[in-house]
C-alpha positions, -999 to 999 in steps of 0.1 A, spaced: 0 0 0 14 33 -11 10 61 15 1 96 4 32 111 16 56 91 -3 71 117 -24 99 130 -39 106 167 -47 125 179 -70 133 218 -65 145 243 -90 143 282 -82 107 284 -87 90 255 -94 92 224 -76 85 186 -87 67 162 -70 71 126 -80 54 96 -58 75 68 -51 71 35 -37 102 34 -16 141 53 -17 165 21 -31 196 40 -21 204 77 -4 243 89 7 270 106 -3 302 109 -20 333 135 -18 315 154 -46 277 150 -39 246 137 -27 229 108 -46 192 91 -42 178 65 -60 144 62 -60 113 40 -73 85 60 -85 56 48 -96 57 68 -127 87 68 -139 101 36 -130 138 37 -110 149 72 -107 186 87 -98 189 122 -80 223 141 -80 221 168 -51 180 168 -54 178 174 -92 166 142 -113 196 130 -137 178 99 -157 151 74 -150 141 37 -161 114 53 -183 123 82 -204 163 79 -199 161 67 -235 153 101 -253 183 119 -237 210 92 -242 202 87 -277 199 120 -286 235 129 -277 250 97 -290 232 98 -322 232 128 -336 271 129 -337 278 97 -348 252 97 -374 266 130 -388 305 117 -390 314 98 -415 330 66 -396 337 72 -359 361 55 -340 372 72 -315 346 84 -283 354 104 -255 321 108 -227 331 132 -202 304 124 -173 278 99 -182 282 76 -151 251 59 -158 266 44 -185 237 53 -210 254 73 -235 283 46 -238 257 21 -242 242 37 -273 278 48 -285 291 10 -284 263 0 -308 283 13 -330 310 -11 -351 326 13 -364 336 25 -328 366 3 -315 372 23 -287 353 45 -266 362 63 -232 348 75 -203 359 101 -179 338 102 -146 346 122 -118 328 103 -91 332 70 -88 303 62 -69 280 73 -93 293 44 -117 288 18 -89 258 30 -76 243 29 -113 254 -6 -118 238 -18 -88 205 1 -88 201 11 -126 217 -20 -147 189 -16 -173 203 19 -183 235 6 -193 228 -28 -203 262 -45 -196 280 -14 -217 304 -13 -194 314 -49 -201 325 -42 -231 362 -44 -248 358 -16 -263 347 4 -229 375 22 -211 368 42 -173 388 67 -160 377 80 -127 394 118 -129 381 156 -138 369 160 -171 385 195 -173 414 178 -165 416 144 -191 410 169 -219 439 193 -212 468 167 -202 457 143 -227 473 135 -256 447 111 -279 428 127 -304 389 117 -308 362 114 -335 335 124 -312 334 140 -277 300 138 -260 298 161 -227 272 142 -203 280 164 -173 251 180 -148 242 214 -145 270 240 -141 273 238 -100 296 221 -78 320 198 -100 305 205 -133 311 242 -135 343 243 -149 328 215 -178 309 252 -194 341 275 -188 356 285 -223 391 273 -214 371 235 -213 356 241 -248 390 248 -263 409 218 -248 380 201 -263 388 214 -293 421 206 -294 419 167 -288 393 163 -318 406 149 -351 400 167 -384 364 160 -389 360 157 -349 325 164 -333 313 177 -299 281 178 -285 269 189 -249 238 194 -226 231 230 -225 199 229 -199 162 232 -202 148 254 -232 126 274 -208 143 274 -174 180 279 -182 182 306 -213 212 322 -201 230 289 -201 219 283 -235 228 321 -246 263 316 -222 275 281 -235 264 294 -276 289 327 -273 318 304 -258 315 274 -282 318 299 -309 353 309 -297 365 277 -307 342 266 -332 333 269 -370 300 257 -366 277 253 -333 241 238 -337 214 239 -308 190 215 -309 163 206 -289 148 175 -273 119 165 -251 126 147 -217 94 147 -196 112 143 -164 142 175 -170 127 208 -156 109 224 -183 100 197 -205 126 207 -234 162 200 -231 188 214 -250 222 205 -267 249 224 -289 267 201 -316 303 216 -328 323 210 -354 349 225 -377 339 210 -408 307 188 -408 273 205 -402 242 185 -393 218 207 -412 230 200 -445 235 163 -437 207 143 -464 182 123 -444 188 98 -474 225 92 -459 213 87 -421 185 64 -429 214 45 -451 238 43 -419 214 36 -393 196 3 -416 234 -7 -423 242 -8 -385 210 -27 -376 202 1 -344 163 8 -338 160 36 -320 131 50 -293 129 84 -300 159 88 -327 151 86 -361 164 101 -392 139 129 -400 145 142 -364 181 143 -372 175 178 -391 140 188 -374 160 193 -338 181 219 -354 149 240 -362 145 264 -332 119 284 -319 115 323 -326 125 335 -291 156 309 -288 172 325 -321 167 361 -307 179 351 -272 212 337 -291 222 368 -312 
């Protein structure tokens, strides 16, 4: 029997989120932040970094293959796959499904967020983690990308909101080491916040990215259980651009590599990039 007051709240400046649960799997914390894992009845198995829902069972799919497969559908044979963040696993799960990728990497800052997603979470990354091809490296993001010297075909930021360890993962010096460790036709996407209740991060991360890029694409995504409703994410590149990618090629690629998607498909791949009125003014 599920009592009334079993909730959850989620709290962001002025609006708060209720969810009901059935019961809290897991609460604690690490040297970097709080975590809670929660079942709701809604939503299925639900992680919380520092009150603020990161993914759950149900609609974790629309996020993690939005940033996995709009990059690698848009380079021509990727390889190469650097995740900074993404301790759930779910992006690297949709990036190993991939054979074209032989090797793809994973920096995460907090190690108990990996462990506590493998024990509570399994279904998000579906043994990913197993994989050959899957390398972790517990260190700072900011960090890997500086001091290291690999170059990749794709860098996919999965990092949280800009507080606490994630700030310096929107900082323009970040965005430029980025930069430098892509190869020639190298991609990177990041999370950018919600549409409606983070504009100035949006605004913010557009100005810096275009320090150190040729071309930077927002696009837009719905995730029912991110603040807002509508997520958003910049995709950067020197030389390929989504928007004059033909739909004809993706639907090519995506049949040849056998991957059905839930929320992905190839005529999304250029309708994301369409933005609203008031976005495009609130980027110039």
């Amino acid at each position: 029997m599920i009592r009334e007051q079993e909730w959850v709240a989620e709290k962001w400046e002025d609006v708060e989120t209720h969810y009901r649960i059935k019961s809290t799997l897991y609460e604690g914390n690490s040297e970097y932040q709080h975590m809670k894992v929660v079942d709701s009845c809604l939503y299925g198995r639900m992680f919380l970094l520092d009150g603020i829902v990161q993914t759950t069972e149900k609609d974790e799919f629309i996020y993690h293959e939005m940033m996995s497969h709009i990059p690698l559908l848009s380079h021509p044979a990727p390889e190469s796959v650097l995740i900074i963040g993404g301790g759930d696993g779910g992006i690297l799960r949709e990036v190993l499904r991939y054979r074209s990728v032989k090797q793809a990497a994973i920096v995460e800052i907090d190690s108990h967020v990996i462990n506590i997603c493998k024990e509570y979470l399994p279904m998000i990354n579906n043994g990913a983690f197993k994989d050959k091809r899957a390398e972790v490296v517990i260190a700072d993001g900011a960090r890997f990308v500086k001091e290291t010297t690999a170059k990749y075909d794709v860098v996919i930021v999965d990092s949280s909101d800009p507080v606490g360890p994630a700030t310096v993962l929107f900082s323009r010096e970040f965005y430029s080491d980025i930069h430098n460790i892509l190869s020639d036709s190298g991609i990177m996407v990041c999370q950018t916040g919600s549409l409606h209740m983070q504009p100035d991060e949006q605004r913010d991360s557009y100005t810096l990215l275009k320090d150190s890029f040729h071309i930077v694409r927002p696009y837009l995504f719905a995730v029912p259980t991110y603040v807002g409703g509508f997520f958003s994410a910049m995709f950067c590149s020197d030389k390929i651009d989504p928007c004059k990618t033909e739909i004809s090629s993706i639907e090519k690629k995506i049949a040849l590599a056998g991957i059905k998607t839930g929320y992905y498909n190839p005529g999304m791949h250029l309708s994301v990039f369409t933005l609203p009125g008031f976005l495009n003014e609130h980027l110039l």
